[in-house]
C-alpha positions in Angstrom: -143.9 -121.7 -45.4 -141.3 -119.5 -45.2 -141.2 -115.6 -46.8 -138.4 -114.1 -47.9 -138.2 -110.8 -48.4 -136.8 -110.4 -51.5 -134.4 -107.1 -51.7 -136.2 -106.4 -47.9 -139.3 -105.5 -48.0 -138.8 -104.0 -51.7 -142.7 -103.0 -52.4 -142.4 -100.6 -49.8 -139.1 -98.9 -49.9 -136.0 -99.2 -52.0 -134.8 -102.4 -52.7 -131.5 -103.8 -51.0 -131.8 -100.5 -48.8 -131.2 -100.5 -45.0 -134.4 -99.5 -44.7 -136.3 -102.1 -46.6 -134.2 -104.7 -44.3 -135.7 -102.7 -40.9 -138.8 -103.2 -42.3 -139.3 -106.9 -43.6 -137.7 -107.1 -39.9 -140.3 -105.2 -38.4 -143.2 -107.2 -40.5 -141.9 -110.4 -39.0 -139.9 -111.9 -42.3 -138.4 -115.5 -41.9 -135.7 -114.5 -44.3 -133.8 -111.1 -46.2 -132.5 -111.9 -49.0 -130.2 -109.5 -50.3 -127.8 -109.1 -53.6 -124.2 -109.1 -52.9 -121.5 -107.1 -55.7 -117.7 -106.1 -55.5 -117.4 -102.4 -56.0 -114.0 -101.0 -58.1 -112.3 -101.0 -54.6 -113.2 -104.2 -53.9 -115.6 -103.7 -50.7 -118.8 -105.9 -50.8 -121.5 -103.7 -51.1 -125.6 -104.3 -51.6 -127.3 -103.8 -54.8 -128.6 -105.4 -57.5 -127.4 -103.2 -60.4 -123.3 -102.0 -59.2 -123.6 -100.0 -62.4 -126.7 -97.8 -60.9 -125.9 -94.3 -60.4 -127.2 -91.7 -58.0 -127.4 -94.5 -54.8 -125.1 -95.1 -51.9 -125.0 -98.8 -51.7 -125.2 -100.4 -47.6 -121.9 -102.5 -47.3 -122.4 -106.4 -46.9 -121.3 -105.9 -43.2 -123.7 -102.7 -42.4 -126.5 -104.6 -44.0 -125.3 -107.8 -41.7 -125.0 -106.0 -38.5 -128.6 -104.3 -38.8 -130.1 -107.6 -39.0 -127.7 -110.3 -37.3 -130.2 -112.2 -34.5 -133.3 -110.8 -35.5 -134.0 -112.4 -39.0 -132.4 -114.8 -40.9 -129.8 -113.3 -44.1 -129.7 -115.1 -47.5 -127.2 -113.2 -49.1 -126.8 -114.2 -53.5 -123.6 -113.6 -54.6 -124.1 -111.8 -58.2 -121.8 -112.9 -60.8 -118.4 -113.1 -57.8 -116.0 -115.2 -60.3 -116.1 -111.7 -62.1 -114.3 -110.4 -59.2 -111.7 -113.4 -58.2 -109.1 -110.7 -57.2 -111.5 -109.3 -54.7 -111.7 -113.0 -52.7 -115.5 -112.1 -53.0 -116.4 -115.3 -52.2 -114.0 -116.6 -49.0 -114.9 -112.8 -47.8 -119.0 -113.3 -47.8 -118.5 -116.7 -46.4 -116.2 -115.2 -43.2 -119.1 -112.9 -42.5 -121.8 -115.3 -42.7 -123.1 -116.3 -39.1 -124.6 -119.7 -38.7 -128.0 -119.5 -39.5 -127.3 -117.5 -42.8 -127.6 -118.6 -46.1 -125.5 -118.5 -49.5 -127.1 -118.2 -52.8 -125.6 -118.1 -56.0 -126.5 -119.6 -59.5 -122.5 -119.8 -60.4 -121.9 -123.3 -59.3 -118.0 -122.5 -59.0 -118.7 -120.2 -56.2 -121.4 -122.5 -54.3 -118.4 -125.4 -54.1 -115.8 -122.9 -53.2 -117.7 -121.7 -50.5 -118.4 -125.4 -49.2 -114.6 -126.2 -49.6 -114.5 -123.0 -47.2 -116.8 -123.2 -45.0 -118.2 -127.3 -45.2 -121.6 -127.3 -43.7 -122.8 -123.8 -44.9 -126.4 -123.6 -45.9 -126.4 -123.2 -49.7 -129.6 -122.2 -51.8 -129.0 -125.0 -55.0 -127.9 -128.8 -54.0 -126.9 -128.4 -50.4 -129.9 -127.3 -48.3 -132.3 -125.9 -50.7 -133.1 -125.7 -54.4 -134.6 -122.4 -56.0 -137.0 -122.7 -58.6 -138.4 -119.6 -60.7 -142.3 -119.6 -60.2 -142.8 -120.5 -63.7 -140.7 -123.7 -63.5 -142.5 -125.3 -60.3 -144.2 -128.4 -61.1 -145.3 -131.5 -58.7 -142.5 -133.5 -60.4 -139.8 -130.9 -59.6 -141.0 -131.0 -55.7 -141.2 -134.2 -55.5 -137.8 -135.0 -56.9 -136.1 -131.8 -54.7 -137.9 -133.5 -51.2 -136.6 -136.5 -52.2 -133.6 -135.3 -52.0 -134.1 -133.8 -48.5 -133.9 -130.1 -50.2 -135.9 -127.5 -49.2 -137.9 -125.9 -52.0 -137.7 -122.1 -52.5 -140.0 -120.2 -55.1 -138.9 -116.6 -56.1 -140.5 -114.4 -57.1 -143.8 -114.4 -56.0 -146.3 -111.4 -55.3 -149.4 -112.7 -56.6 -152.6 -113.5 -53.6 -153.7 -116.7 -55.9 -150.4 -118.1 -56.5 -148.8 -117.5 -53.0 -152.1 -119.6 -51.7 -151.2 -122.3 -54.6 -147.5 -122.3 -53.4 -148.5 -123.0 -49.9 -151.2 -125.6 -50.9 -148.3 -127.0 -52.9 -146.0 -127.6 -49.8 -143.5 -125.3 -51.3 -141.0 -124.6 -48.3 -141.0 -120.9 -48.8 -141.0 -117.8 -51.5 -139.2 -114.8 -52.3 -141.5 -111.9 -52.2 -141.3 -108.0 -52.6 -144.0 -107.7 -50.3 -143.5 -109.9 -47.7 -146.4 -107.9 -45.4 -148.9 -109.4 -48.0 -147.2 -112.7 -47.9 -147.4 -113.0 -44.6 -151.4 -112.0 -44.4 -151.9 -114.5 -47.2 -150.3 -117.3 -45.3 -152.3 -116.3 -41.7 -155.8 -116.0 -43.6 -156.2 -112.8 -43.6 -156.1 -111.8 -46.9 -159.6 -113.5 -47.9 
């Protein structure tokens, strides 16, 4: 099963911070996923909440560089049809190395980045589907594998329901803590 760390390694240290990347690098992380705005002047910066004061946002491609061959990047697009003048999306998608990952739940951008970029690894109908924890049943699995689509759970920092997950044959979750995700998943946590 596959952790994300959700943010980086956002129990530990601020979330969508370079330093939460290092570290849900350093605790051996399949994935980073991190949240991708437009700021006024149009630069793609990483944060959650654009609208949060009193924090220097990482830019997509500082955030990129710190972590390009040592983990793998899911990047989500937040709300980028709000900023069309920008060319948020054909912008994220030129950055985007191989391995990476788009996510988005505004299907608009998902099929302008395919139109871009055919063959890009998508996170809902391409490679993978995301499902909230409290909307995973058998029958949505079943009908996602089916459908050759990975299965991706966010997000999830409960011991018990990790274990479920797994025992479940989810394909991987989003986690804060991806250190105790990762001890969960090796045993260790018993």
């Amino acid at each position: 099963m596959l952790v994300v760390a959700h943010r980086g390694a956002s129990a530990e240290l601020p979330e969508n911070s370079l330093a939460a990347f290092e570290r849900a690098v350093d605790l051996g992380a399949d994935f980073v996923e991190l949240d991708v705005h437009a700021n006024a002047a149009g630069q793609l910066v990483v944060t959650h909440d654009p609208t949060a004061s009193g924090r220097e946002y990482p830019s997509l491609e500082q955030a990129l560089d710190l972590m390009r061959g040592r983990i793998g990047v899911m990047v989500e697009l937040k709300t980028p049809r709000r900023y069309r003048r920008h060319e948020v999306v054909a912008r994220t998608v030129r950055l985007l190395g191989a391995d990476d990952v788009l996510v988005c739940f505004q299907r608009p951008a998902l099929e302008e980045a395919r139109l871009l970029r055919p063959g890009l690894r998508t996170v809902r109908e391409a490679w993978a589907v995301g499902f909230a924890d409290a909307r995973v049943t058998a029958r949505r699995l079943a009908a996602a594998a089916a459908l050759g689509l990975e299965t991706l759970v966010y997000t999830v920092n409960d011991t018990a329901r990790m274990r479920a997950l797994a025992e479940a044959g989810v394909s991987g979750i989003f986690t804060d803590d991806p250190r105790l995700a990762l001890h969960v998943l090796r045993g260790e946590d018993r």
